[in-house]
MOPAC internal coordinates of N, CA, C and O (Angstrom, degrees):
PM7 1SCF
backbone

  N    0.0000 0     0.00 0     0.00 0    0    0    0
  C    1.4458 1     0.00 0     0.00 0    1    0    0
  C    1.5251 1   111.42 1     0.00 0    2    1    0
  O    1.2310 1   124.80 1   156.15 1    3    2    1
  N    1.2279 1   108.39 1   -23.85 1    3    2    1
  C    1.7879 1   114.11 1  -174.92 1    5    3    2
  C    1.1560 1   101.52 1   -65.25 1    6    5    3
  O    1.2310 1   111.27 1   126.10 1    7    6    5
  N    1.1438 1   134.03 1   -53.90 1    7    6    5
  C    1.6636 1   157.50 1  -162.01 1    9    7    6
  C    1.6724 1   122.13 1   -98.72 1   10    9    7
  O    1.2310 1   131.65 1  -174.55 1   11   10    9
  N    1.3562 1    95.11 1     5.45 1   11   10    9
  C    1.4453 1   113.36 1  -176.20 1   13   11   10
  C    1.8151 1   112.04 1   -61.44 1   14   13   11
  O    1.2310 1   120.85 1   161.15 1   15   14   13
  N    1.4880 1   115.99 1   -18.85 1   15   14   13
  C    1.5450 1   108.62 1   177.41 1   17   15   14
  C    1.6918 1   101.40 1  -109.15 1   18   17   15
  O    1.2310 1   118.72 1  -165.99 1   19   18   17
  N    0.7051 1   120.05 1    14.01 1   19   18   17
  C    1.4432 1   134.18 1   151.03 1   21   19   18
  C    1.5814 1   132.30 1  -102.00 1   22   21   19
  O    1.2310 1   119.07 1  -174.54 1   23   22   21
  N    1.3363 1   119.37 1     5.46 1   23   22   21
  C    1.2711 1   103.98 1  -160.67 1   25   23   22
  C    1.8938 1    85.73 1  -156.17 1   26   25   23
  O    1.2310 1   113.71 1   -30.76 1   27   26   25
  N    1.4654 1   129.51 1   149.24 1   27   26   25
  C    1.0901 1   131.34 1  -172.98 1   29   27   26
  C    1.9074 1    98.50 1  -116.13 1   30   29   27
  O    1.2310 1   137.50 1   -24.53 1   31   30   29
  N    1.3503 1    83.71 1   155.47 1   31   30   29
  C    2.2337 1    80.46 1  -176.88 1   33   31   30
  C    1.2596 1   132.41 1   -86.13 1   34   33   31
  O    1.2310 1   134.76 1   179.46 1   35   34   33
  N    1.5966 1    89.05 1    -0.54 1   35   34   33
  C    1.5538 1   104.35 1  -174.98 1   37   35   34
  C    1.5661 1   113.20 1   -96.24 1   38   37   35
  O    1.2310 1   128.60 1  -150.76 1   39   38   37
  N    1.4751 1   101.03 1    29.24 1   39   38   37
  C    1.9761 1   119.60 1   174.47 1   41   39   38
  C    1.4583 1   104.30 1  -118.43 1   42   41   39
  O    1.2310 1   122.47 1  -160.05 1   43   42   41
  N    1.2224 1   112.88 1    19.95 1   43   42   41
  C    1.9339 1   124.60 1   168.87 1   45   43   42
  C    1.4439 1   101.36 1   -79.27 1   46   45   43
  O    1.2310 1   120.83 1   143.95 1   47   46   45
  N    1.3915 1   116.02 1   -36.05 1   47   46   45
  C    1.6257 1   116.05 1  -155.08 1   49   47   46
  C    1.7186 1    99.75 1  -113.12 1   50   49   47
  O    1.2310 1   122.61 1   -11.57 1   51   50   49
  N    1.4838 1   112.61 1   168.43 1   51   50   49
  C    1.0918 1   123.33 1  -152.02 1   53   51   50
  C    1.7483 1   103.36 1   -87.84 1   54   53   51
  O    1.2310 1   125.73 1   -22.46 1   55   54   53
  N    1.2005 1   106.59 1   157.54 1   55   54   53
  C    2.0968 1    87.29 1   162.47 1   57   55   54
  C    0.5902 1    99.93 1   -86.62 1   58   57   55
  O    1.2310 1   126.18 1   -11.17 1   59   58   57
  N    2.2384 1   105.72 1   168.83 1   59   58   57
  C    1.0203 1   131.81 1  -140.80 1   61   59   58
  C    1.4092 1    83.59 1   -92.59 1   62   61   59
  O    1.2310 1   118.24 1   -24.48 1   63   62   61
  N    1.9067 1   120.95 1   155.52 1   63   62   61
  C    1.5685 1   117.72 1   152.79 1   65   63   62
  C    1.4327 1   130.63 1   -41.75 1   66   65   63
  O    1.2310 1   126.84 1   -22.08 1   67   66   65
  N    1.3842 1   104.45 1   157.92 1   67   66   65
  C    1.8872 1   107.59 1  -171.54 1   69   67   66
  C    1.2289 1    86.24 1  -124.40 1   70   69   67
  O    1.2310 1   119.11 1    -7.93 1   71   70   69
  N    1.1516 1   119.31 1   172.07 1   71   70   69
  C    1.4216 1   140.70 1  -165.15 1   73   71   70
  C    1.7338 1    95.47 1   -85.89 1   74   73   71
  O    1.2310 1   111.21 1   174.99 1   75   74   73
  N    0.9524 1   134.16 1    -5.01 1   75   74   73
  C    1.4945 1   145.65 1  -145.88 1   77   75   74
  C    1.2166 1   109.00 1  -163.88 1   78   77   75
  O    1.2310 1   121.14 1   -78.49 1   79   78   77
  N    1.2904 1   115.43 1   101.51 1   79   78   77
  C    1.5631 1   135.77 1   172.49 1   81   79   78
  C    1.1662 1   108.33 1  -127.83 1   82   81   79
  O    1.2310 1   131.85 1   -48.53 1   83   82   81
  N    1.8007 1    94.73 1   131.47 1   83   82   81
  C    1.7170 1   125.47 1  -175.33 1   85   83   82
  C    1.2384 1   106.95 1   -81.13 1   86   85   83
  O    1.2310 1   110.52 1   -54.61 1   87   86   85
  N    1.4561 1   135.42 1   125.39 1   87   86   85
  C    1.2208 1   132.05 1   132.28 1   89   87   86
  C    1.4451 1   136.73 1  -117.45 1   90   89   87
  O    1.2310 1   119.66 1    -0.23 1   91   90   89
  N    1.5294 1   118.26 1   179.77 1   91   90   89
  C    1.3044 1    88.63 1   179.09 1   93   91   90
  C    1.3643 1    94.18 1  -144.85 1   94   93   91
  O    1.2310 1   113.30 1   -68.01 1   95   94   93
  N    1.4044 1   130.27 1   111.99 1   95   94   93
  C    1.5644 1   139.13 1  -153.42 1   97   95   94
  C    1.3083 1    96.16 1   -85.90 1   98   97   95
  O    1.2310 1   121.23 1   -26.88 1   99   98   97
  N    1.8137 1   115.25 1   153.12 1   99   98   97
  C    1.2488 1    95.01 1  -161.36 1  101   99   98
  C    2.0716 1    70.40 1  -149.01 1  102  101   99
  O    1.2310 1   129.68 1   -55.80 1  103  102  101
  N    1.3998 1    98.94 1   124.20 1  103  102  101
  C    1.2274 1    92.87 1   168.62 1  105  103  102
  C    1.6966 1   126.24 1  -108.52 1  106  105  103
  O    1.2310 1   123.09 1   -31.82 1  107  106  105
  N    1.7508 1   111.68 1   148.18 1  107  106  105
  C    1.3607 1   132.78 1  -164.58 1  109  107  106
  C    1.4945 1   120.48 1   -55.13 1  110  109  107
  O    1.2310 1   117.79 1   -33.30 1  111  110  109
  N    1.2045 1   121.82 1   146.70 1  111  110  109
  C    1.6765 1   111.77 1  -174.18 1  113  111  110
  C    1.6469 1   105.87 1    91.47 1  114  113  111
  O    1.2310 1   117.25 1   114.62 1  115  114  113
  N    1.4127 1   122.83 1   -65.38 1  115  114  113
  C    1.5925 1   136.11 1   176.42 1  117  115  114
  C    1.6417 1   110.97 1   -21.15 1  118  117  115
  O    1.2310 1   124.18 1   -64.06 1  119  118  117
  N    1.0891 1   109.58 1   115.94 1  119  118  117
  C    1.7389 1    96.40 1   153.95 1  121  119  118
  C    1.4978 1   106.18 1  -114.92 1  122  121  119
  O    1.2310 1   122.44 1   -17.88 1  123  122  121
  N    1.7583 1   112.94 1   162.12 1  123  122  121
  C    1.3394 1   117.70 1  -151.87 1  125  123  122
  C    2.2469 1    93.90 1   -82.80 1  126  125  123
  O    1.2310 1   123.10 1   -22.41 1  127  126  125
  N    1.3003 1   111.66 1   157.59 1  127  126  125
  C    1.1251 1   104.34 1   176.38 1  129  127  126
  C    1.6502 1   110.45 1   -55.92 1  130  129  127
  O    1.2310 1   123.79 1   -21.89 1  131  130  129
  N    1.8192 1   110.33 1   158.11 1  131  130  129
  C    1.4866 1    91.99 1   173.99 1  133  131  130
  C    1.5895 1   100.83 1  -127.54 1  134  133  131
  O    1.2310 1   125.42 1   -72.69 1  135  134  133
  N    1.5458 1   107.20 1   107.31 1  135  134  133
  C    1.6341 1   121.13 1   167.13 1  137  135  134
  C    1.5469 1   130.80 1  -107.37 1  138  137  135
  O    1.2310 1   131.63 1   -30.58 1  139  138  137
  N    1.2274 1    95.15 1   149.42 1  139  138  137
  C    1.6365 1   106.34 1  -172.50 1  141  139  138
  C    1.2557 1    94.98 1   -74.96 1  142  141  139
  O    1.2310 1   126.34 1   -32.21 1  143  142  141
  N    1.6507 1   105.42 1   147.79 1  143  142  141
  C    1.7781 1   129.29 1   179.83 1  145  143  142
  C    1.4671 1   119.07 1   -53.59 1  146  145  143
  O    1.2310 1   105.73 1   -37.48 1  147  146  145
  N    0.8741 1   144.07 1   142.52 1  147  146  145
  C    1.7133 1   134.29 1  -149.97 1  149  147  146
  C    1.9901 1    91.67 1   -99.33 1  150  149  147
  O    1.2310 1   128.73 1   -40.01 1  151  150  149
  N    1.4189 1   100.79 1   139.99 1  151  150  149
  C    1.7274 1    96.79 1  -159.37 1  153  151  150
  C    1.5343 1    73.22 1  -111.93 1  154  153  151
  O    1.2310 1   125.72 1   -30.03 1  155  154  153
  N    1.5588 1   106.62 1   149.97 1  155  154  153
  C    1.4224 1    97.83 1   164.96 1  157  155  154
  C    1.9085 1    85.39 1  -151.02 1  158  157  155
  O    1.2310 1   134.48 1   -15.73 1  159  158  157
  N    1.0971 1    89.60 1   164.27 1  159  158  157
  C    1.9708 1   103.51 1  -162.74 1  161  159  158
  C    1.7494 1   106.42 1   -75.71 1  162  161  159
  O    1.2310 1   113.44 1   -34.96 1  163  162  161
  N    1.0476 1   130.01 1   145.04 1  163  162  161
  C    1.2420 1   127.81 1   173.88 1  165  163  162
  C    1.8798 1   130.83 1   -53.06 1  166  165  163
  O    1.2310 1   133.14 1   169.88 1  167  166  165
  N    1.2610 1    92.21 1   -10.12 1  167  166  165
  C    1.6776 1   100.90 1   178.51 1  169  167  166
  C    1.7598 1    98.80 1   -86.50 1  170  169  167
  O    1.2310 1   123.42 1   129.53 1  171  170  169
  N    1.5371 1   111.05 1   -50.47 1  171  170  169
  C    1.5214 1   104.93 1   167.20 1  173  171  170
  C    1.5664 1   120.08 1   -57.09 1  174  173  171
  O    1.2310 1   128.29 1   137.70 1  175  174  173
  N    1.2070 1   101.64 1   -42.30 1  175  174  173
  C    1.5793 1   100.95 1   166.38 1  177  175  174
  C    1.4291 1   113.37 1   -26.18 1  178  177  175
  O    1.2310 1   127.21 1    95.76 1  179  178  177
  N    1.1353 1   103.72 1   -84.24 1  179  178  177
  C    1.3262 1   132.82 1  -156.13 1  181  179  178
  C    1.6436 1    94.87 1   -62.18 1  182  181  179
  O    1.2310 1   108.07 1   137.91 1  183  182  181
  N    1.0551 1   139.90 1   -42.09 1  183  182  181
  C    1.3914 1   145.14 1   158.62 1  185  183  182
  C    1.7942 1   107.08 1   -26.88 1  186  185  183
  O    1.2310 1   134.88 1    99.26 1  187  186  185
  N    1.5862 1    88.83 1   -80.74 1  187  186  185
  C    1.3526 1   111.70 1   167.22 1  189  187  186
  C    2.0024 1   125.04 1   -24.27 1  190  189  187
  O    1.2310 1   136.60 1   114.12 1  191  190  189
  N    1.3916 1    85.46 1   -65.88 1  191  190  189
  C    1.9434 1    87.01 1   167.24 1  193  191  190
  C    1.4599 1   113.57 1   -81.77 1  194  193  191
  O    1.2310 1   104.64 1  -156.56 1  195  194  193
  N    1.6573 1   145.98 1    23.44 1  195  194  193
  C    1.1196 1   144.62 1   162.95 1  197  195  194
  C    0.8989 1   119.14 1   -48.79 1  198  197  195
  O    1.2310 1   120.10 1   180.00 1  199  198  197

């Protein structure tokens, strides 16, 4: 109600289906691989955020 002249009511409900639905199947038993964080040196860094 605070936000009621900002905001329309018809954003309660979900969108409509697309012809194209994402999933991402995840099979039982599996555990996810476990890897260390990728280190990269501060000169690439800094490359990197250019």
């Amino acid at each position: 109600e605070e936000f009621s002249d900002v905001s329309s009511g018809d954003l309660i409900k979900l969108p409509p289906m697309r012809d194209i639905d994402h999933e991402i199947k995840i099979l039982e038993n599996v555990t996810p691989p476990s890897q260390q964080p990728f280190r990269i040196s501060q000169p690439e860094l800094a490359e990197l955020k250019r």
